[in-house]
C-alpha positions in Angstrom: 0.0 0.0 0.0 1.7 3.4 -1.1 0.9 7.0 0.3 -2.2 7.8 -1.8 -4.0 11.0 -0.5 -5.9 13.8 -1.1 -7.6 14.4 -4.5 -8.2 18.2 -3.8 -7.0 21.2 -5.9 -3.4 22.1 -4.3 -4.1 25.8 -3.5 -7.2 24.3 -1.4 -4.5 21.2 0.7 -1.8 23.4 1.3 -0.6 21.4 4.4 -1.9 18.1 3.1 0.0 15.5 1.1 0.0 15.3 -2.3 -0.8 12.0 -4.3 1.8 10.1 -5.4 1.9 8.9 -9.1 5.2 8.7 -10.2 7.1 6.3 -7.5 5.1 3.8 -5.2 6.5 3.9 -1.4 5.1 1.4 0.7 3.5 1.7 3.5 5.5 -0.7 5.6 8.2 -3.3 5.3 8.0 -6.8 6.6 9.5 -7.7 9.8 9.1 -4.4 11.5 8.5 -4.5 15.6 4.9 -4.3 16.2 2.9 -0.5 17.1 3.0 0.4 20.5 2.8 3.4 23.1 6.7 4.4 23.9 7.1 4.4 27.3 9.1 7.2 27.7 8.0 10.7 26.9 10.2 12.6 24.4 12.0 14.6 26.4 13.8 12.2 27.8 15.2 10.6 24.8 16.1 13.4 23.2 16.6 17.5 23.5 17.5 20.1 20.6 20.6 21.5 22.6 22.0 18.3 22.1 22.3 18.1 18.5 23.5 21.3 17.5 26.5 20.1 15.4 24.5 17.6 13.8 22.3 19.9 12.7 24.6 22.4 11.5 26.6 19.7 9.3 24.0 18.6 7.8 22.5 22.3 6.7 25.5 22.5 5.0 25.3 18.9 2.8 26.6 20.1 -0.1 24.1 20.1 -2.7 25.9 17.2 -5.0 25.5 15.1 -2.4 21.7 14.5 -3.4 22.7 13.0 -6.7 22.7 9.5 -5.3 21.3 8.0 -2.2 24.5 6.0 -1.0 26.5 10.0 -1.2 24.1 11.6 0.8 23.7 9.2 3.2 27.6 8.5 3.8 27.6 12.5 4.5 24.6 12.8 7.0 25.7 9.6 9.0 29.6 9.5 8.9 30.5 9.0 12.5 27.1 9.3 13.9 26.4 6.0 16.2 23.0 5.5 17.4 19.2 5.8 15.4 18.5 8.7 16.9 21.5 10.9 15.6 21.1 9.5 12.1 17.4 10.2 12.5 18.2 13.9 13.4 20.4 14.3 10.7 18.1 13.2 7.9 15.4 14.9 9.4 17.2 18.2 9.5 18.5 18.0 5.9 15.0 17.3 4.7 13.8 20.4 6.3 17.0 22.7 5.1 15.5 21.6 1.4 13.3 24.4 0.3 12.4 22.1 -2.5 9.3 24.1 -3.7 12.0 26.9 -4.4 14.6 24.2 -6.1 15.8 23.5 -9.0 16.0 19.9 -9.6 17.8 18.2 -13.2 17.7 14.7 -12.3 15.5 12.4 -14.6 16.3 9.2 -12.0 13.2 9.0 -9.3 15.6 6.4 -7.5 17.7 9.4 -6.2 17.3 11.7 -3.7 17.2 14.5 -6.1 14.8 13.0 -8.2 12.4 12.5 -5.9 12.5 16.2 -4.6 11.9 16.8 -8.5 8.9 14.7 -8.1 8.0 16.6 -4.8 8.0 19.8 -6.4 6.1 18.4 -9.5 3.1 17.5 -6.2 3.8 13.5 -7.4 6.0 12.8 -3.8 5.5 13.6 -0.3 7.8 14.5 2.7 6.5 11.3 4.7 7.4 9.0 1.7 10.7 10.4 1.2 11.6 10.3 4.6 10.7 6.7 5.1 12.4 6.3 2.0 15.6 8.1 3.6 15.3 6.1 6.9 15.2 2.9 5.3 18.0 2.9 3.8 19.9 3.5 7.2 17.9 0.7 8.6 15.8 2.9 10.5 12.0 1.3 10.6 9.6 4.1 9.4 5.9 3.6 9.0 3.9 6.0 6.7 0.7 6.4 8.3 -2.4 7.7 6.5 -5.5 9.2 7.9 -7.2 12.5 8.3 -5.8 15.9 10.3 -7.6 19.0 11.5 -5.5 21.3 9.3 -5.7 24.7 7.8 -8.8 24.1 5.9 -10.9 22.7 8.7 -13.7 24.3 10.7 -13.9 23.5 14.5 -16.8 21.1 14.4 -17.3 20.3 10.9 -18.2 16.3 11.1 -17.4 16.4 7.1 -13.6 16.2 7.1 -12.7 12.8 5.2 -11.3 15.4 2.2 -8.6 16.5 4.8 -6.8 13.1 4.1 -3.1 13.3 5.1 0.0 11.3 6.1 2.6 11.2 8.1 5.4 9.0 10.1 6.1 6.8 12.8 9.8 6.2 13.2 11.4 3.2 15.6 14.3 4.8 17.4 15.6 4.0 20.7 13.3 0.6 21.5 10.2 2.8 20.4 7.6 3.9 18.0 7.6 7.8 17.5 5.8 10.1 15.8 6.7 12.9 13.3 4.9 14.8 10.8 7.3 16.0 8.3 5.0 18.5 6.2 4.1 20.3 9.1 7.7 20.2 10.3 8.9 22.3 7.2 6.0 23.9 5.5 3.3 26.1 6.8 0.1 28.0 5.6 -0.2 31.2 7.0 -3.0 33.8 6.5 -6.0 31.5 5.2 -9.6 32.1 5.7 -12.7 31.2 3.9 -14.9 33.8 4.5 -17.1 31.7 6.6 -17.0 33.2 9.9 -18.4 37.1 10.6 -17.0 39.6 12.9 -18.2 43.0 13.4 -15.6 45.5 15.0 -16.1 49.3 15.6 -14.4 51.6 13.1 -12.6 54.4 15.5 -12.0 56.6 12.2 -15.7 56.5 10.5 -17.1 55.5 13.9 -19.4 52.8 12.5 -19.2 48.9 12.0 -17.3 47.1 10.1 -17.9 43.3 8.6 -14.7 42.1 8.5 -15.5 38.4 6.9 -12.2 38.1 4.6 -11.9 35.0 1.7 -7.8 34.3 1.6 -6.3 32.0 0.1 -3.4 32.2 1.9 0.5 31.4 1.6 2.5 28.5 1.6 5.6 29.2 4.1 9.0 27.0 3.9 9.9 26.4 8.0 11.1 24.4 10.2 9.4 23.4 13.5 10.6 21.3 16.0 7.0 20.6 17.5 6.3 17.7 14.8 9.6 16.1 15.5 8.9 13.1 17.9 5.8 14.7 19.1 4.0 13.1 22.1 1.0 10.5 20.8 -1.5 11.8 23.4 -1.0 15.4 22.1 -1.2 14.5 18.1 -4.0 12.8 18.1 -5.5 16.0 18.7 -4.6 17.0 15.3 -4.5 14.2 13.1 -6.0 10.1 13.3 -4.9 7.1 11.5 -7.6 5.4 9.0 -9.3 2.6 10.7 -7.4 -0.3 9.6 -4.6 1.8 11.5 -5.6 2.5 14.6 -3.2 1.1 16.5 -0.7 3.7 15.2 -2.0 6.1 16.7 0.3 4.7 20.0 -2.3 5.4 22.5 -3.0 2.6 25.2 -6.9 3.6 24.5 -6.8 4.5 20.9 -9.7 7.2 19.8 -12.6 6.8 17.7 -13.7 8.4 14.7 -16.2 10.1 17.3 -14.0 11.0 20.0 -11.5 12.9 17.3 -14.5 14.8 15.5 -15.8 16.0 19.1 -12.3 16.7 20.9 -11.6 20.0 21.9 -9.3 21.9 19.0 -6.2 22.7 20.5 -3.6 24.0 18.6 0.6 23.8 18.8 0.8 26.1 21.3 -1.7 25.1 23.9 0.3 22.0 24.5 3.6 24.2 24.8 2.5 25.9 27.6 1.6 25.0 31.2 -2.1 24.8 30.8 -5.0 22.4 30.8 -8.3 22.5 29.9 -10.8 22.1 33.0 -14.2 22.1 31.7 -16.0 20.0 28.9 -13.6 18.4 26.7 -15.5 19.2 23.5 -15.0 21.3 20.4 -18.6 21.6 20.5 -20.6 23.8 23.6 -24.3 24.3 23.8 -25.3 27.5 25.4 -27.3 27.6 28.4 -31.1 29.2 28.3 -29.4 32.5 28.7 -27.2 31.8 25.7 -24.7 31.6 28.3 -20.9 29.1 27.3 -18.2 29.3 30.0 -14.9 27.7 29.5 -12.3 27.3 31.6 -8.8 26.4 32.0 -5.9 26.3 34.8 -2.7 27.7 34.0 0.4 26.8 35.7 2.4 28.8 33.6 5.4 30.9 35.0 5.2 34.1 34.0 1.4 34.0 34.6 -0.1 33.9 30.9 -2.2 36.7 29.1 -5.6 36.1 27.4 -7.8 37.0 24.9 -10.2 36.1 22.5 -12.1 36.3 19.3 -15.6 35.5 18.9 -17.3 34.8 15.1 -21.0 34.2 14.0 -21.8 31.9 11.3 -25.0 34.0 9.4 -25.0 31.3 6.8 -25.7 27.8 8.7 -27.6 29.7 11.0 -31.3 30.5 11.6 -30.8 34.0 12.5 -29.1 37.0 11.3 -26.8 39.1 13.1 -28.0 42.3 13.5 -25.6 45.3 12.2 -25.2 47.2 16.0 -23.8 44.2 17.4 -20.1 44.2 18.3 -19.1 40.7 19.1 -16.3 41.8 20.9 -18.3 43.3 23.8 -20.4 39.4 24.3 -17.1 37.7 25.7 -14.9 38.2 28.8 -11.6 36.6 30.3 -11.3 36.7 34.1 -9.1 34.5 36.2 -8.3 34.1 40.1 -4.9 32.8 40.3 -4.2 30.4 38.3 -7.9 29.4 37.6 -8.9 31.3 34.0 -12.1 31.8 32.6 -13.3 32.6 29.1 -17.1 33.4 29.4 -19.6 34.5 26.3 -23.2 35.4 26.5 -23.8 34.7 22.8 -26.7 38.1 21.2 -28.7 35.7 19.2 -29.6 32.0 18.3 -26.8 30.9 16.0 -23.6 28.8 15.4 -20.5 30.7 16.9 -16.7 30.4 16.4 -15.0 31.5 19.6 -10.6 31.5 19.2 -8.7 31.9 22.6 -5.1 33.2 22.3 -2.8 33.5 24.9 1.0 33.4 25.5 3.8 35.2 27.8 4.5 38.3 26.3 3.1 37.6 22.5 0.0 35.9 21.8 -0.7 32.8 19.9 -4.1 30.9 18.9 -4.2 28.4 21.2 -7.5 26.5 20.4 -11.1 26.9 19.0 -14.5 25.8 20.4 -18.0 26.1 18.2 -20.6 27.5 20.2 -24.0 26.9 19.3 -27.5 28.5 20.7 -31.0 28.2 20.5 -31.8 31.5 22.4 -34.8 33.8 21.6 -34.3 36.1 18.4 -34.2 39.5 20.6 -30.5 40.3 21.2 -29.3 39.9 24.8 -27.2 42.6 26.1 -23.4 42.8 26.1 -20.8 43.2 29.1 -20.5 46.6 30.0 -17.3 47.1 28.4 -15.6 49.1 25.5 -12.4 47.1 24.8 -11.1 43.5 25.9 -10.4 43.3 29.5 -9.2 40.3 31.7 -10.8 40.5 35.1 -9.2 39.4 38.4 -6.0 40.3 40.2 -2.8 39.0 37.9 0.7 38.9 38.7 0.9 42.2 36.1 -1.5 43.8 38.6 2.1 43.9 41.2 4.5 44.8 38.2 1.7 48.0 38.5 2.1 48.8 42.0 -0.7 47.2 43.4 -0.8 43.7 46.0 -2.7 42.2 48.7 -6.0 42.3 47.3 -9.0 42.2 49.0 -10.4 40.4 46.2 -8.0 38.1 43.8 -11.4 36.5 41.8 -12.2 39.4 38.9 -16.2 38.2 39.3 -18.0 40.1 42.0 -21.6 39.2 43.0 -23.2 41.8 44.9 -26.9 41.8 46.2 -29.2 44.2 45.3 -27.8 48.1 46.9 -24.9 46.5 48.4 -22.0 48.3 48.5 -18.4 47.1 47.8 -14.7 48.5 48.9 -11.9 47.1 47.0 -8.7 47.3 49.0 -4.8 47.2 47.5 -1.6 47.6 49.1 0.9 49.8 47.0 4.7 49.0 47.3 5.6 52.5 45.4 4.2 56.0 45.8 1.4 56.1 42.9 -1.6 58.1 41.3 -4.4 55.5 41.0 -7.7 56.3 38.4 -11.0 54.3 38.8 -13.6 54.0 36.0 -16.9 52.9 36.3 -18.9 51.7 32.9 -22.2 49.7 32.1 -23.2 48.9 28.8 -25.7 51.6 28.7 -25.5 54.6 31.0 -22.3 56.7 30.5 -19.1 57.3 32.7 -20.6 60.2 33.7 -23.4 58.9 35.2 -21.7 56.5 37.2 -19.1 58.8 38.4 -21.2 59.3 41.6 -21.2 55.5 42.3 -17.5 55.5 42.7 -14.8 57.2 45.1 -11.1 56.5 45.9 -8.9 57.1 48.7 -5.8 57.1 49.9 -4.7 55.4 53.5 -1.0 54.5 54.9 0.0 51.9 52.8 -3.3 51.5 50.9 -5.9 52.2 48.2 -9.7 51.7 49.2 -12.0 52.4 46.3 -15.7 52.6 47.2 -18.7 51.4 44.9 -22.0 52.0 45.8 -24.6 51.0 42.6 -28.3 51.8 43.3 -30.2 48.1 43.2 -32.3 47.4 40.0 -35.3 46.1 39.2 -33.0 43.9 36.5 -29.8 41.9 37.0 -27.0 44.4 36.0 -23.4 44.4 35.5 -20.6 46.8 35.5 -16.9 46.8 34.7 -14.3 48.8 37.2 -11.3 49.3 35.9 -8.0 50.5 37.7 -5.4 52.8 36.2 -1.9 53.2 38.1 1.2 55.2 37.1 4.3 56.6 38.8 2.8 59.9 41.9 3.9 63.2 40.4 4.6 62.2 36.6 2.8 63.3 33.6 3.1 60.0 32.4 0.6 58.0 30.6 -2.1 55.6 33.1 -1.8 51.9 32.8 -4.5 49.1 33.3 -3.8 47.6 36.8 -6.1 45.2 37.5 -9.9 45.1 36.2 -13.3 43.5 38.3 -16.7 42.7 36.6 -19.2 43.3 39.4 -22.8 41.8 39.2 -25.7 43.2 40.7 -29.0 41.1 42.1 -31.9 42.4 41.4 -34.1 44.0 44.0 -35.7 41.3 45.8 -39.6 41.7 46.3 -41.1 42.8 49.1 -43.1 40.7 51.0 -46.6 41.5 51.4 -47.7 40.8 55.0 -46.1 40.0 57.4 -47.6 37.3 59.6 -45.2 36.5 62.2 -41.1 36.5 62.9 -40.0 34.3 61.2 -36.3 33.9 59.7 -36.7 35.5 55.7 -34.6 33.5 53.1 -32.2 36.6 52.3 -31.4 36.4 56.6 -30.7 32.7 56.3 -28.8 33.4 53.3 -26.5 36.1 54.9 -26.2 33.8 57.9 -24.9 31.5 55.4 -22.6 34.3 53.8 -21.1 34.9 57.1 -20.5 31.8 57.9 -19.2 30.7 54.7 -16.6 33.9 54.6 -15.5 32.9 57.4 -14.1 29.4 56.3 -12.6 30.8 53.1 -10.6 33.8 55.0 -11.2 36.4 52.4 -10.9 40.3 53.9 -13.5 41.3 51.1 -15.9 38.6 51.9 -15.9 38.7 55.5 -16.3 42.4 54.7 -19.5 41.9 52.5 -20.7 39.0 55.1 -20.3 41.8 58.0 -22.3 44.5 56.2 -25.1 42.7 55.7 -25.9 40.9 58.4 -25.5 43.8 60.3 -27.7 46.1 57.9 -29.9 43.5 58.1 -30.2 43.9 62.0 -30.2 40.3 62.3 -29.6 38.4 65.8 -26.4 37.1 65.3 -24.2 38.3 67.9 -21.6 34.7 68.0 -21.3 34.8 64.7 -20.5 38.2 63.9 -18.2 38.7 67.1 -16.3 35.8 65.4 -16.0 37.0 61.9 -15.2 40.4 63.2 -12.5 38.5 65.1 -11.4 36.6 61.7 -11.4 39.9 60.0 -9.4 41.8 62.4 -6.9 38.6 62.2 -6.6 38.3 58.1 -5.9 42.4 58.0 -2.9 42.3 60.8 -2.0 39.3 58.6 -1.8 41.2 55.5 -0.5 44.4 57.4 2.1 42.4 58.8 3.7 41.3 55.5 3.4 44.2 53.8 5.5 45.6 56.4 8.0 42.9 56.4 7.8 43.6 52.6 8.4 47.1 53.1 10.5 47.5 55.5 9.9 50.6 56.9 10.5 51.9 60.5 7.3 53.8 60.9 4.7 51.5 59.3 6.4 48.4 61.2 5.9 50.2 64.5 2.2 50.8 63.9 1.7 47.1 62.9 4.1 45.7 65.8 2.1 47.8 68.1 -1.6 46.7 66.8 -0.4 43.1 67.5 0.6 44.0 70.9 -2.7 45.1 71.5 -4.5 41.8 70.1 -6.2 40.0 72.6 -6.8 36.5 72.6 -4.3 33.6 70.7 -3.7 34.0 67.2 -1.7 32.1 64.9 0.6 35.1 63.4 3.4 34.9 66.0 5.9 33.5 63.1 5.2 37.0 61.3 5.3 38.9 64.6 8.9 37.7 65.6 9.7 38.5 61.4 8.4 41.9 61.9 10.4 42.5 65.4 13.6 41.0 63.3 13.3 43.2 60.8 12.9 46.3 62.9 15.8 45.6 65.3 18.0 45.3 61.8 16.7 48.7 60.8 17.4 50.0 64.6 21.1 48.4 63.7 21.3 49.8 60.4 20.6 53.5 61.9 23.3 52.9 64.4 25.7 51.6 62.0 25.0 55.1 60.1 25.6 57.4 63.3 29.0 57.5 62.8 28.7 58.5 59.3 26.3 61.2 59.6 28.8 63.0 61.5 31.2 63.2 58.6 31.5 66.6 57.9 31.7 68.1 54.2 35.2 69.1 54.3 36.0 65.8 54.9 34.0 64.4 51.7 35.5 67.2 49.7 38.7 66.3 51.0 38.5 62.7 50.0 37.0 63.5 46.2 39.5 66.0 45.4 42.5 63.8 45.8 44.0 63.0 42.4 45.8 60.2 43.0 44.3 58.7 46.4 46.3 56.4 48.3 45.1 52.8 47.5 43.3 51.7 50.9 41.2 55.0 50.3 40.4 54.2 46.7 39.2 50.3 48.0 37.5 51.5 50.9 35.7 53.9 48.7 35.2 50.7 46.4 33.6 49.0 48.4 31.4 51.6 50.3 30.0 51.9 46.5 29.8 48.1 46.0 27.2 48.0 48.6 25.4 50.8 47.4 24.7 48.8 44.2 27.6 50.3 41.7 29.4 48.0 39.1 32.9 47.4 40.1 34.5 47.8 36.8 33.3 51.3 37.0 34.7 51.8 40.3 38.0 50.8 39.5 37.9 54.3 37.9 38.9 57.1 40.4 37.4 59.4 38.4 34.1 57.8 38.3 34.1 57.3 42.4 35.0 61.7 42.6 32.1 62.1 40.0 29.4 59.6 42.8 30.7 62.1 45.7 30.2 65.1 43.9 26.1 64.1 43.8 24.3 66.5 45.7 20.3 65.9 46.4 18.8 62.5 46.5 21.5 61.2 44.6 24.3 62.5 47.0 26.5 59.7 48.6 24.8 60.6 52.3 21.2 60.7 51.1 21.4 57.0 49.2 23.1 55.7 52.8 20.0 56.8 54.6 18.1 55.0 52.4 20.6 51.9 51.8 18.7 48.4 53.1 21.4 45.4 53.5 18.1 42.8 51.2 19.2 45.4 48.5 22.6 43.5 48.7 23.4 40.0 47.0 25.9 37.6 48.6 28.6 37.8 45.7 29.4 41.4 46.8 29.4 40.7 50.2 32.2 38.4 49.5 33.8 41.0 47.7 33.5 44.0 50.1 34.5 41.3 52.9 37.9 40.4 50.6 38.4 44.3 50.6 38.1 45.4 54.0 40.2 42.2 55.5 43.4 43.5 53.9 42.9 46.4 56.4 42.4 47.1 60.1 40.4 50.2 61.3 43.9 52.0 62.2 45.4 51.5 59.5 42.4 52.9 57.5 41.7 56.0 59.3 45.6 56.9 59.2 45.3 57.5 55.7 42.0 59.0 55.9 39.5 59.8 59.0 36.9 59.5 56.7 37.6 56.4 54.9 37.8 55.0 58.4 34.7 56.2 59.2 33.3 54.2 56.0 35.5 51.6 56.5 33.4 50.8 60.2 30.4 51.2 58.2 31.1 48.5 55.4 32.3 46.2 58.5 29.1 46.2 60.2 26.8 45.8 57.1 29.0 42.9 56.7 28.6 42.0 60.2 24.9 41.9 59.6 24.8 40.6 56.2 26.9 37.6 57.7 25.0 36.7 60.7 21.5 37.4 59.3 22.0 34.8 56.6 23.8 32.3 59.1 20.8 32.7 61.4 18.7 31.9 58.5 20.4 28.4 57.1 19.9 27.5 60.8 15.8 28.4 60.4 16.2 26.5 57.1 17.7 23.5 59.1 15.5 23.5 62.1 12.3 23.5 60.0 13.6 20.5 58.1 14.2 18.7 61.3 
C-alpha cells in the first residue's frame, strides 16, 4: 500500500499530502516490531541543545551530495552512532531543502534528487521520502495515513474525510515515535474562507465594520521542531490514523472516529505551555437558556499567561441573522483568580458561533477553537459593560503595576441588590491611581457618583456603591496606576466585573417572625466567609448581616474576630515587605494590643527581626552622619588617592549597588561624591537596606576590608575610616543574618 492522499486542488491542501503517481512507497516493510505506546516521553530521549553540530553539518550537505542516495547518506551519517543521531540528521536535511524553491535536473526517481523533482512536480510527499531516507539506514519508518484537523478545517465540521493526510512513525531508541514532516517544514499562513463574521467598531468613520475576509493564503518554507517526535497523546488532537490503522496512533486507549471529531481543537501552542483545559472536553458547547458558554482552563504557567479572545458568527448555517449594532467583541470576557482562567460569552442571538482563545507570555498565539452553538430567543441579549477586551481578576501584572494584597484576587464580583463594595490594594511604590466605572448603557458620567477612591497608609480603598435594579445588572471597574507626580501615561492595573442582584420583592404581609430567606442566606454568607478567610468577603458578610439587623451576635463577634486577624495578617507582611521603621511600629504595636491567641506569632517575631535590623542599620550610620563636608571634599578632590582609600571607597559603593568595573575608575568614584540631592553619597546611605545587597558582593566587600584594620584605614584617611566601620558592620549583619537563616532552614527541616 503506497501514500495515496488527497484528491483536492493544491491551493485548497496546502498542508496536506499530495498523491503520489510517479514512485510507489510502501507503506511498511516486513519484519518491523509491532505499534506500540513508547514508554518514555520525548523529552527524555532526546533535547535540541544536544544536537546542535548535527544539525549544523548537515544544513551544509553540499548540494551534490543529493545526486545519489549512498552520497548523501555516507555525508549525513559518517561518524554518527545511534538511530537517533542519524534520524536527526536526515530529518534536518529534509527540512533545510526548500524544495518548492529548487531547482532539480535529475530524470532518476531512485535518487534523492529525483524524488524532490517529483516533490516539487506535487507527485511525492515528505512522509514518503523520509521513510524512503530512513530505510536505507535501517531505520523502521511507518507511513501512516488518515485524516488531520488542518488549515482548511472548521472547529466542528463532522465532514472532514477530504482533509486526508500522512505522516510517520519512526522506531528509534526501543520505540515507536511520531513525526509529521509537512508540518515540520512547511506552513500556511494567512488563510480564511470567509465563513465566519465579525463586526468590529471603526474608530476613524465611527461605524461597523464586517470584517468576513476569503484568503487564500501562503504557503511558508519552515522548520518546527514541534512535529519532531511529538507526544501520541498530544497528536491525536490533530491528526487520526484510518481505521485499519488505529493502533498507530500509540495510545493505550486509541480514539474513535467520534471521539477525534468532538475533541476540543487545541492548537501547537496550547500544549507548549503549562495549561489544561478544566471544563467539557469538547469542540462543541451548547449555550445555556441565557445563551450563556463558560470555558475554563488552569494555568500553571510561569510568568502568569495573558488572554484574549475572538468570537465569530456563522450567518450562513444559521437561523438567524446578526444584526448590524452588534459588536461581538463586547459578548465575551476573560477573568481569572490565580491560576484558575475563565473565558465566558453570553452569545446576542440563536446561532452557530466560532470563539478563538489566544494566549501566550509576552506575544500571543491561537491556542485553540471551540463552536458554540444556541438556540436562544431572536431578541438580542445585552453585552458586558465594556468598551475594549479586559481580563478581570487580580494577575501577577497587577504587582509589576504597583498594586498587592488584594482584598479580592477573583475578577467576578456578586453583589446583592444596593450593596456596596470596597476594594482594598496595598501599594509598594508612591502612585496616582484612576477608577472608572462603565455599564453597557449609561455613561461614565453617570456613574461617576457610584465610585470614590482614597488614599490610607500603605493602601488604596475604592468605594462602589450601585443603586439596586429592578434587572440583573453588570458593570466593569477598571483601575489605572502610574508613577505619583509624573505626567506619564495611566496603565490598566487590575480590572473587576461586578454583578448586581436584582431588588428582591417585598413581602406582602407580614404574619409572624420568622427567619426571611435573604437572613438565612447572609447567615450563610457569614458563615461561609469565614471558612474561606477572604478580607472582602468577610467584609460583605459583615455588612449585611448587620444592615440586616439580624440576631447574630456569635457569629458576627467571630468573623469580626477573623477579619481583624486576616488584616494584621496582610499588614504584617506588607511591612515585612516594606521594611519601613514607621509603618512596622504601627503594625508591631496593633499586634501588641491583640487580645486572645492568634496564629501570626511566626510573622510577629519576622516583623520585630526586621525592625531591630533597621534599629542596627541606623546605628551603623551614626558614625557616618557626622562626617563633615570638608572631609568628603577632602577625599573627592584627591588626584591620586592612596590605594586603601580608593578600596574603601570601592567597596562603600559596591554595597550601594555600583558596578565594580566602573569603580576601579577614580574618576568615576569623585564624580558619585560630587552628587548632591537625592542622589548625594549621604542621602542613598540613609536610604541603603542590606536585602538590596546579594551575597557575591558581600564576598567581595568582605575580601576588601580584611586586607585592612580600622587604624590603618583611618591613618590615611578619617573619613575612609569612618566608611570603613560602616562596610564592617553591614558585613557583620549581612553575615549573621544569613547564618541565622540556614539554621531556620535546618531547624524547619528537622
Amino acid at each position: 500500500m503506497g501514500c495515496s492522499v488527497s484528491v483536492q486542488p493544491q491551493d485548497e491542501a496546502k498542508d496536506l499530502e499530495p498523491e503520489i503517481e510517479a514512485l510507489e512507497v510502501p507503506w511498511i516493510v516486513p519484519n518491523y516490531p509491532p505499534p506500540n505506546p513508547p514508554k518514555t516521553r520525548s523529552s527524555e530521549v532526546f533535547a535540541v541543545e544536544d544536537f546542535v553540530d548535527i544539525d549544523e553539518r548537515a544544513r551544509h550537505c553540499p548540494a551534490a551530495k543529493a545526486e545519489s542516495y549512498d552520497s548523501l547518506l555516507t555525508y549525513l551519517t559518517r561518524g554518527l552512532t545511534t538511530d537517533m543521531e542519524k534520524l536527526r540528521s536526515i530529518f534536518t536535511w529534509l527540512g533545510s531543502q526548500n524544495i518548492a524553491e529548487g531547482s532539480f535536473k535529475s530524470q532518476d526517481v531512485n535518487t534523492p534528487a529525483g524524488y524532490m523533482k517529483l516533490m516539487k512536480e506535487k507527485r511525492g510527499s515528505y512522509s514518503a521520502f523520509l521513510a524512503l531516507l530512513l530505510r536505507k539506514v535501517k531505520i523502521p519508518c511507518v507511513i501512516v495515513y488518515g485524516i488531520s484537523k488542518s488549515f482548511d478545517y472548521d472547529v466542528g465540521d463532522r465532514d472532514i474525510y477530504h482533509l486526508r493526510n500522512c505522516w510517520n512513525t519512526v522506531y528509534v531508541d526501543g520505540h515507536w515515535r511520531l513525526i509529521h514532516p509537512l508540518w515540520s517544514f512547511r506552513k500556511v499562513t494567512g488563510f480564511n474562507k470567509g465563513r465566519w463574521q465579525t463586526i468590529r467598531k471603526d474608530k476613524d468613520k465611527g461605524v461597523n465594520i464586517d470584517e468576513r475576509k476569503e484568503l487564500e493564503g501562503t504557503d511558508v518554507f519552515s522548520q518546527d521542531e514541534f512535529f519532531f517526535l511529538v507526544e501520541p497523546s498530544v497528536f491525536i488532537h490533530m491528526c487520526r490514523p484510518a481505521a485499519d490503522m488505529a493502533a498507530w496512533q500509540l495510545l493505550k486507549q486509541p480514539w474513535t472516529f467520534e471521539d477525534f471529531i468532538h475533541a476540543p481543537v487545541l492548537r501547537q501552542r496550547f500544549f507548549q505551555y503549562k495549561i489544561a483545559l478544566t471544563s467539557q472536553p469538547s469542540c462543541i458547547l451548547h449555550a445555556d437558556e441565557n445563551g450563556i458558554v463558560q470555558i475554563a482552563f488552569e494555568d500553571l504557567e510561569e510568568p502568569e499567561m495573558t488572554f484574549a479572545y475572538q468570537l465569530f458568527f456563522d450567518d450562513r448555517a444559521s437561523f438567524n441573522k446578526l444584526p448590524a449594532d452588534i459588536r461581538l467583541e463586547r459578548y465575551a470576557y476573560v477573568s481569572r483568580k490565580q491560576s484558575s482562567v475563565i473565558v465566558k460569552a453570553r452569545l446576542p442571538v440563536g446561532g452557530i458561533y466560532k470563539l478563538r482563545i489566544y494566549g501566550g507570555v509576552g506575544d500571543m498565539y491561537h491556542l485553540c477553537d471551540f463552536r458554540l452553538e444556541s438556540e436562544t430567543p431572536n431578541h438580542p441579549s445585552k453585552p458586558f459593560p465594556f468598551s475594549k477586551r479586559l481580563v478581570y481578576g487580580f494577575t501577577k501584572s497587577t504587582r509589576d503595576r504597583g498594586l498587592d494584597y488584594p482584598s479580592e484576587f477573583g475578577g467576578v464580583i456578586r453583589l446583592q441588590a444596593g450593596q456596596g463594595k470596597i476594594f482594598t490594594f496595598a501599594y509598594m511604590e508612591e502612585l496616582d491611581i484612576q477608577a472608572l466605572f462603565e455599564h453597557y448603557k449609561l455613561t461614565r458620567d453617570d456613574l461617576k457618583k457610584c465610585i470614590a477612591v482614597k488614599r490610607k497608609e500603605g493602601y488604596f480603598n475604592i468605594y462602589v456603591n450601585v443603586p439596586a435594579s429592578e434587572e440583573i445588572e453588570e458593570y466593569s471597574l477598571q483601575i489605572y496606576t502610574r508613577p505619583k507626580g509624573t505626567n506619564g501615561q495611566y496603565v490598566n492595573a487590575v480590572n473587576y466585573l461586578l454583578i448586581m442582584a436584582r431588588r428582591p420583592e417585598e413581602p406582602k404581609m407580614k404574619v409572624r417572625k420568622v427567619e426571611k430567606y435573604y437572613e438565612m442566606e447572609a447567615r450563610r454568607n457569614l458563615k461561609t466567609a469565614i471558612e474561606r478567610s477572604n478580607i472582602g468577603e468577610l467584609d460583605n458578610a459583615i455588612q449585611r448581616v448587620q444592615r440586616l439587623r439580624m440576631e447574630s451576635e456569635d457569629d458576627l463577634i467571630e468573623a469580626k474576630r477573623k477579619r481583624e486577624l486576616l488584616i494584621l495578617e496582610r499588614d504584617l507582611r506588607l511591612a515585612i515587605a516594606r521594611r519601613r521603621p514607621d509603618f512596622l511600629d504601627r503594625v508591631l504595636d496593633r499586634a501588641a494590643r491583640l487580645e486572645g491567641d492568634h496564629h501570626l506569632d511566626y510573622l510577629v517575631k519576622e516583623a520585630c527581626e526586621i525592625r531591630e535590623q533597621l534599629r542596627r542599620l541606623t546605628t551603623f550610620l551614626h558614625d557616618v552622619l557626622e562626617i563633615h563636608q570638608p572631609t568628603i571634599s577632602e577625599m573627592h578632590n584627591y588626584k591620586r588617592p592612596k590605594e586603601v582609600i580608593h578600596n574603601i571607597m570601592v567597596a562603600t559603593y559596591l554595597l550601594l549597588g555600583e558596578d565594580e568595573e566602573d569603580l576601579l575608575r577614580w574618576d568615576y568614584i569623585q564624580h558619585l561624591m560630587r552628587k548632591v540631592g537625592r542622589n548625594s553619597l549621604i542621602s542613598r546611605l540613609r536610604k541603603f537596606d542590606v536585602v538590596s545587597v546579594q551575597l557575591d558582593i558581600v564576598d567581595k566587600v568582605q575580601s576588601i576590608i580584611d586586607m585592612y584594620n580600622e587604624d590603618t584605614v583611618r591613618q590615611a584617611s578619617s573619613g575612609a575610616g569612618t566608611f570603613y566601620v560602616w562596610c564592617q558592620n553591614i558585613v557583620v549583619e549581612l553575615t549573621v543574618s544569613l547564618h541565622n537563616e540556614i539554621q531556620k532552614y535546618r531547624a524547619r527541616r528537622g
